[in-house]
N, C-alpha and C positions, 0 to 999 in steps of 0.2 A: 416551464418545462425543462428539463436537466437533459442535459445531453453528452457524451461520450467521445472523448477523443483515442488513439490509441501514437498519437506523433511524439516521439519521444525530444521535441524539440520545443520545447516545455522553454519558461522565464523561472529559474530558481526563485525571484522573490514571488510569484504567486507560489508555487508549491511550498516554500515559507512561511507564507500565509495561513495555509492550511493546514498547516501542521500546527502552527499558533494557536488556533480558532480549533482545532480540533480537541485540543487538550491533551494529546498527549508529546511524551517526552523524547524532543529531537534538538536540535540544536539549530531551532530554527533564526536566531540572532546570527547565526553563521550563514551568510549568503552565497560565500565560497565555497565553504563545504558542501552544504548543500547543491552547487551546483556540480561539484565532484560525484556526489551520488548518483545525480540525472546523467551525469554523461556517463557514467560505466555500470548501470542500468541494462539488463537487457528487453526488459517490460516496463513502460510506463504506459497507465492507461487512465488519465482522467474525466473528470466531473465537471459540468457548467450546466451554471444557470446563466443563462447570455453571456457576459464577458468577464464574469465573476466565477473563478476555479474554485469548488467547493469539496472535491471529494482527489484523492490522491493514491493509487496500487503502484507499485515500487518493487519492481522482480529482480532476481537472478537466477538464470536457468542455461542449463546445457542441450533443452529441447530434447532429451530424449529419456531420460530417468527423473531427472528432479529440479525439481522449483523450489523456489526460497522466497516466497514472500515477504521481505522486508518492511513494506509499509502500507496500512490502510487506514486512512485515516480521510474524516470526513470533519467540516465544518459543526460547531456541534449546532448552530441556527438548522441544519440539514439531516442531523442524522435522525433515525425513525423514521426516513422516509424509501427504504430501499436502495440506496445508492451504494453502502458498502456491497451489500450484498450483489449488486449488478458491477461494480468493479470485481468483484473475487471470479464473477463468470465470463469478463470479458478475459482477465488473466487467465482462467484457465483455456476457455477457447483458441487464446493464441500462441498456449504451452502444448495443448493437444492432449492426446488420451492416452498417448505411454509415459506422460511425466506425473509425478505424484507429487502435490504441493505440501510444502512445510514452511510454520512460520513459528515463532515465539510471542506468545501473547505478554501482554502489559499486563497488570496483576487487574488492571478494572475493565479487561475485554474478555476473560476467561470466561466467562460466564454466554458469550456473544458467539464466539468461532462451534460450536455445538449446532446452532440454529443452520450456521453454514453448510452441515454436511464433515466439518474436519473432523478426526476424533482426536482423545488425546490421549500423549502418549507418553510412556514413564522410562520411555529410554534415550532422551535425550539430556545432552551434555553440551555446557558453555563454558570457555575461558571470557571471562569478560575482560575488554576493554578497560586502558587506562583512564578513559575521560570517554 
């Protein structure tokens, strides 16, 4: 049974982990950084299956206009079983109903975030990062 945390005081190498086994692309060999992300975070809301973190939501939000979904990212042994989608509704629950969420899909989620209820949207714009 999977259960639900919402304590942003998280161990960077499990969320590490997850992000590994998730398949997709973070820099999860980075344990420091990683752990930079969780602490300046204003939403973390994970996934267990007893003492094994499987599922990962990773916000930024000013609680009153908008949310940035950073990260969802599930175990891939996990995912098809509902979990992203029950992370995306505890983030929004704790964002509330005047923030509008926004995220940037990985090219192999595009097809995923539709099912959620997001639509998409053709006016968004990125400077990417050096690394």
């Amino acid at each position: 049974m999977i259960h639900y945390k919402d304590d942003k005081a998280q161990r960077a190498e499990d969320v590490a982990e997850v992000f590994r086994t998730s398949g997709m692309k973070r820099p999860y060999e980075d344990v420091e950084r990683i752990g930079r992300m969780l602490e300046h975070c204003d939403v973390l809301i994970t996934a267990w299956d007893g003492d094994k973190m499987v599922g990962v939501a990773r916000a930024i939000t000013d609680y009153s206009y908008c949310c940035y979904l950073s990260d969802l990212a599930v175990d891939q042994a996990y995912q098809k079983q509902g979990i992203g989608k029950a992370l995306v509704a505890r983030v929004q629950q704790a964002i509330g109903e005047e923030c509008s969420l926004v995220l940037l899909s990985s090219p192999g989620a595009v097809s995923y975030y539709p099912q959620l209820g997001f639509e998409k949207s053709e006016r968004a714009y990125v400077v990417s990062r050096g690394r």
